[in-house]
MMTF fields as JSON, N, C-alpha, C and O atoms, coordinates in Angstrom:
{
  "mmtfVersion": "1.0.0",
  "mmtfProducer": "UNKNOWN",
  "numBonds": 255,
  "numAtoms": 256,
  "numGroups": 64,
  "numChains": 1,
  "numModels": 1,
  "chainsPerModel": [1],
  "groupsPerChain": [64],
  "chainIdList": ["A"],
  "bondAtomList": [4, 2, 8, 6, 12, 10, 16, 14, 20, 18, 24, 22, 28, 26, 32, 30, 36, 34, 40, 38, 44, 42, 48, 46, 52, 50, 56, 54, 60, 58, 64, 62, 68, 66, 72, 70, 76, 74, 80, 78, 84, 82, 88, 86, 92, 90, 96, 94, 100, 98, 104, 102, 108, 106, 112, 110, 116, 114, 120, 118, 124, 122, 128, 126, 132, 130, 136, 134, 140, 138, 144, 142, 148, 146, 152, 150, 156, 154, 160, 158, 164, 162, 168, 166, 172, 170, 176, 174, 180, 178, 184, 182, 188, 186, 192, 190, 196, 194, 200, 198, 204, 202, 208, 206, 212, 210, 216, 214, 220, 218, 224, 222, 228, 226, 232, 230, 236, 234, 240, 238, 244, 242, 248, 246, 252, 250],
  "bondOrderList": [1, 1, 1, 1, 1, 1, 1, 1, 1, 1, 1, 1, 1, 1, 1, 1, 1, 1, 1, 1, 1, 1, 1, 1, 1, 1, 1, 1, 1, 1, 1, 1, 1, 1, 1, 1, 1, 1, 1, 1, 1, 1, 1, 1, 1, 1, 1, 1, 1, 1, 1, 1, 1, 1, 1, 1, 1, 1, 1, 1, 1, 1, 1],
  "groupList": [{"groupName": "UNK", "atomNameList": ["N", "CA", "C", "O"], "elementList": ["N", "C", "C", "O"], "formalChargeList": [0, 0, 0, 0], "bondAtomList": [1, 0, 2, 1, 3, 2], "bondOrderList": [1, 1, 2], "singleLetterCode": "X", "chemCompType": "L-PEPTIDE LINKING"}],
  "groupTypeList": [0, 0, 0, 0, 0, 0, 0, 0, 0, 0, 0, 0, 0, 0, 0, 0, 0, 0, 0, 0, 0, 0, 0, 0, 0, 0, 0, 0, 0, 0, 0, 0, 0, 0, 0, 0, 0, 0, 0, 0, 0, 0, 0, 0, 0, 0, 0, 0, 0, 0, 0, 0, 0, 0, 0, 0, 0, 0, 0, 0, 0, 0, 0, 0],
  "groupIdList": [1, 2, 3, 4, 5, 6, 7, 8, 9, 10, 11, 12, 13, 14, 15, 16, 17, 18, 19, 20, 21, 22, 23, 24, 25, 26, 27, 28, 29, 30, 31, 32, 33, 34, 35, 36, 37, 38, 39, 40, 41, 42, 43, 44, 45, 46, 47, 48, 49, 50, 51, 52, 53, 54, 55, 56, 57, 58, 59, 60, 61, 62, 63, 64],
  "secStructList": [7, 7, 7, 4, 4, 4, 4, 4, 1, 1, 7, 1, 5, 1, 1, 1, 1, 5, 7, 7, 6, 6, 2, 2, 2, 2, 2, 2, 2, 2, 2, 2, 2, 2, 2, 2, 2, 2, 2, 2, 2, 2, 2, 2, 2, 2, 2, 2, 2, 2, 2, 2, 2, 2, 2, 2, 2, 2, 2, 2, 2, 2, 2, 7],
  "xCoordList": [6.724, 5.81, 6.535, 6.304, 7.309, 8.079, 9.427, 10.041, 9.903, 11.459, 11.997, 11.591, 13.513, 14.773, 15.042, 15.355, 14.868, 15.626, 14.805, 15.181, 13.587, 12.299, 13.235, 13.111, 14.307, 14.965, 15.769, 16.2, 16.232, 17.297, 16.503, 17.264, 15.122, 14.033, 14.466, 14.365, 14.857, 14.905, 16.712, 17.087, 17.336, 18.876, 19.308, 18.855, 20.29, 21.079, 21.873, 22.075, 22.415, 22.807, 22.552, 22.153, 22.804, 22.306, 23.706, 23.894, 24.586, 25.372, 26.518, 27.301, 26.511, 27.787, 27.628, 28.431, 26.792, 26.248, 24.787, 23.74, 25.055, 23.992, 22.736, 22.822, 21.612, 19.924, 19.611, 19.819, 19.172, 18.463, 16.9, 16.64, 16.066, 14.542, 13.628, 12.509, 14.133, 13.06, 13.552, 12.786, 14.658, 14.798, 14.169, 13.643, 14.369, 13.546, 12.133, 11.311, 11.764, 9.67, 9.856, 9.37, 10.329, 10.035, 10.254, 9.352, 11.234, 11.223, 10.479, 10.385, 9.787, 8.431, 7.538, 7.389, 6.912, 5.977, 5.962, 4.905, 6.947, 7.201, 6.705, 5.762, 7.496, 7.409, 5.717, 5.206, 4.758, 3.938, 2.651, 1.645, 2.892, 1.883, 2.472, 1.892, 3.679, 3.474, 2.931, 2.712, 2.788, 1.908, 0.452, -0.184, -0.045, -1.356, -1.821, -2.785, -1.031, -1.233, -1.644, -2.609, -0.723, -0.638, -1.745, -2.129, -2.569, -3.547, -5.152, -6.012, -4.832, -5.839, -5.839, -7.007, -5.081, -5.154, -5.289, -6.193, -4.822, -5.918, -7.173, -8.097, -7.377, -8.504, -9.563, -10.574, -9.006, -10.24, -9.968, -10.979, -9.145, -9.482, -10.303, -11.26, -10.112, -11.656, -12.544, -13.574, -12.705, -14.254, -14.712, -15.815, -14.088, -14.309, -14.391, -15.528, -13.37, -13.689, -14.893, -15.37, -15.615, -16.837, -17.935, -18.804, -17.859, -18.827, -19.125, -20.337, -17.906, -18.098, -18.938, -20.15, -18.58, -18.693, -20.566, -21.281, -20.65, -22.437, -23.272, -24.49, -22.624, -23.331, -23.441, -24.586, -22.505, -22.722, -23.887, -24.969, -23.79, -24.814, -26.322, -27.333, -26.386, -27.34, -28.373, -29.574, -27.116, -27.845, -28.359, -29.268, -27.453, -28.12, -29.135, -30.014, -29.576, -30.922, -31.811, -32.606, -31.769, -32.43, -32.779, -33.824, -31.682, -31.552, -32.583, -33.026, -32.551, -33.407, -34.669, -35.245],
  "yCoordList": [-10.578, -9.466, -8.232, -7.162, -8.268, -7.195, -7.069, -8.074, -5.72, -5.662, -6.254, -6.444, -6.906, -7.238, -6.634, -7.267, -5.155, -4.556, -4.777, -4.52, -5.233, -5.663, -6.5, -6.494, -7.309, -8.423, -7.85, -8.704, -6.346, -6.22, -5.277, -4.554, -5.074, -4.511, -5.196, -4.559, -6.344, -7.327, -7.09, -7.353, -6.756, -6.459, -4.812, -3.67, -5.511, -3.781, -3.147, -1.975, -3.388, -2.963, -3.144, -4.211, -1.983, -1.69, -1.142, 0.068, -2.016, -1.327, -0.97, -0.032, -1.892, -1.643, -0.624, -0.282, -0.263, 1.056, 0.877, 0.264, 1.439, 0.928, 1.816, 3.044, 1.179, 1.372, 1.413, 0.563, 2.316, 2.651, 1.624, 1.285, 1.306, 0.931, 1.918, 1.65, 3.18, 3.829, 4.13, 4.589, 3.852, 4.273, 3.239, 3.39, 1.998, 0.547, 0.733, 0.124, 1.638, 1.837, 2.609, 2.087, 3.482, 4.945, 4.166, 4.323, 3.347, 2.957, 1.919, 1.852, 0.885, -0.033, 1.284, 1.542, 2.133, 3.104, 3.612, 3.576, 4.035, 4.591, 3.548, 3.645, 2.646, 1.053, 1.207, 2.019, 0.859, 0.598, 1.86, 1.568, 2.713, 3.991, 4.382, 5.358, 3.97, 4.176, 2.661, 2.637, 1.357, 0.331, 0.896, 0.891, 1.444, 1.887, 2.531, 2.144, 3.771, 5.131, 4.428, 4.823, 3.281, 2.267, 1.505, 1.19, 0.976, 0.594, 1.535, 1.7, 1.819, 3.118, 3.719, 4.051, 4.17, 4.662, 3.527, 3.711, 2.229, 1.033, 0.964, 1.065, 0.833, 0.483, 1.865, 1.697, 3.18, 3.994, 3.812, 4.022, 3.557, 3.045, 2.056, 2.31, 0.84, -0.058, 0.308, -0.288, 1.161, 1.545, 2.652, 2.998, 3.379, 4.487, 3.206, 2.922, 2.269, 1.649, 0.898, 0.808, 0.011, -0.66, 0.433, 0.067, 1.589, 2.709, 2.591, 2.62, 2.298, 3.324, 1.399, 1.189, 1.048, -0.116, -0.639, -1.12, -0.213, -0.614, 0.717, 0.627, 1.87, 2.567, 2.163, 2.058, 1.9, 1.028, 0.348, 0.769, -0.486, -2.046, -1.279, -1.713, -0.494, 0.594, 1.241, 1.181, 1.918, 2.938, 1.728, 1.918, 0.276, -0.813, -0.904, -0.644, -1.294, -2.056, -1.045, -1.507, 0.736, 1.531, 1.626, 2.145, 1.0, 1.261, -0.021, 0.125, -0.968, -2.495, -2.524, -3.592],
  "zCoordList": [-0.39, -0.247, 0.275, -0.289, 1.201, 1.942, 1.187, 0.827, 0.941, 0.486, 1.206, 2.352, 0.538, 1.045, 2.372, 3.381, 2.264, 3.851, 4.63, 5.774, 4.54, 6.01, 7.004, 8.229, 6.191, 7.195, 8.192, 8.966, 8.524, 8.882, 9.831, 10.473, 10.109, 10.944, 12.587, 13.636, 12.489, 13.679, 14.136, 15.279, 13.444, 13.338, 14.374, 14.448, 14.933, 16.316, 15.055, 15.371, 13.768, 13.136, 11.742, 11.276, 10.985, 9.053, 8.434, 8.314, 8.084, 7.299, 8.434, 8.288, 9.647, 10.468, 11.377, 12.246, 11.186, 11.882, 13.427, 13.217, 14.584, 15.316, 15.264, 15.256, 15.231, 14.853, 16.172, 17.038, 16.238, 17.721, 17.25, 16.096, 18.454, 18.219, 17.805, 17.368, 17.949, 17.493, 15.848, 15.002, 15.654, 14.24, 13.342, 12.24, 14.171, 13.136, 13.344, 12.659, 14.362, 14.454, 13.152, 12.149, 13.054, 12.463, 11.224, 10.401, 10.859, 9.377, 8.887, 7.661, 9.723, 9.751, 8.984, 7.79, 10.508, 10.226, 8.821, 8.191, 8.336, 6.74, 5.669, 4.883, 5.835, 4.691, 5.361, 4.589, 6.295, 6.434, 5.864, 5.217, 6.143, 5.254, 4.238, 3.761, 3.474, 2.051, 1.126, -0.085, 2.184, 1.745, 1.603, 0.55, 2.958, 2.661, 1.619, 0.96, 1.354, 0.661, -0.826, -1.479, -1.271, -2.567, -2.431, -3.557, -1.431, -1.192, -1.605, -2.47, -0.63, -1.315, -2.247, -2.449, -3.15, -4.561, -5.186, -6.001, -5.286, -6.25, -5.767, -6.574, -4.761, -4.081, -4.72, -5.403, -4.284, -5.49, -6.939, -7.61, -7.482, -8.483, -8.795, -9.527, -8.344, -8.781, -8.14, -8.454, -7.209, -7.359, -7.754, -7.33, -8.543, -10.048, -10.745, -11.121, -11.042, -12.446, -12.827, -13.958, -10.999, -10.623, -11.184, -11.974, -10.799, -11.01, -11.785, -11.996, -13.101, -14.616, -14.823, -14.874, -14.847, -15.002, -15.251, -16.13, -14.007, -13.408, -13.923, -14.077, -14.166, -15.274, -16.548, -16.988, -17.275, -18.553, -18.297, -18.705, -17.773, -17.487, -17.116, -17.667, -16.465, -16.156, -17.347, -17.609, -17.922, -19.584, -20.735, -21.544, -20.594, -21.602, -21.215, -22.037, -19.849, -19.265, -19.987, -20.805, -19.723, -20.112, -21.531, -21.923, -22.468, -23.339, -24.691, -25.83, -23.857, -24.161, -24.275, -24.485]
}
């Protein structure tokens, strides 16, 4: 579920180089609201698509 580099979140160093703790918050924080942001844009999508959806089903009933 998580990229490859999630593993190296728990790691004092990336590439030989030392990671302060706030640089591994700050890069959680990032990976974590561009999960959301991807969340939410499917998430309005099916419910535009539910919409269009239960209107159809809507204009038949009317339409019967």
């Amino acid at each position: 579920m998580f990229p490859s580099w999630c593993n190296t979140w728990g790691n004092t160093s990336y590439y030989g180089e030392s990671v302060s703790r706030r640089s591994q918050l700050e890069a959680k924080l990032k990976f974590f609201r561009s999960t959301r942001d991807d969340l939410e844009t499917r998430l309005a999508a099916t419910r535009a698509a539910i919409e269009q959806i239960e209107q159809q089903l809507s204009r038949e009933d009317r339409a019967a």
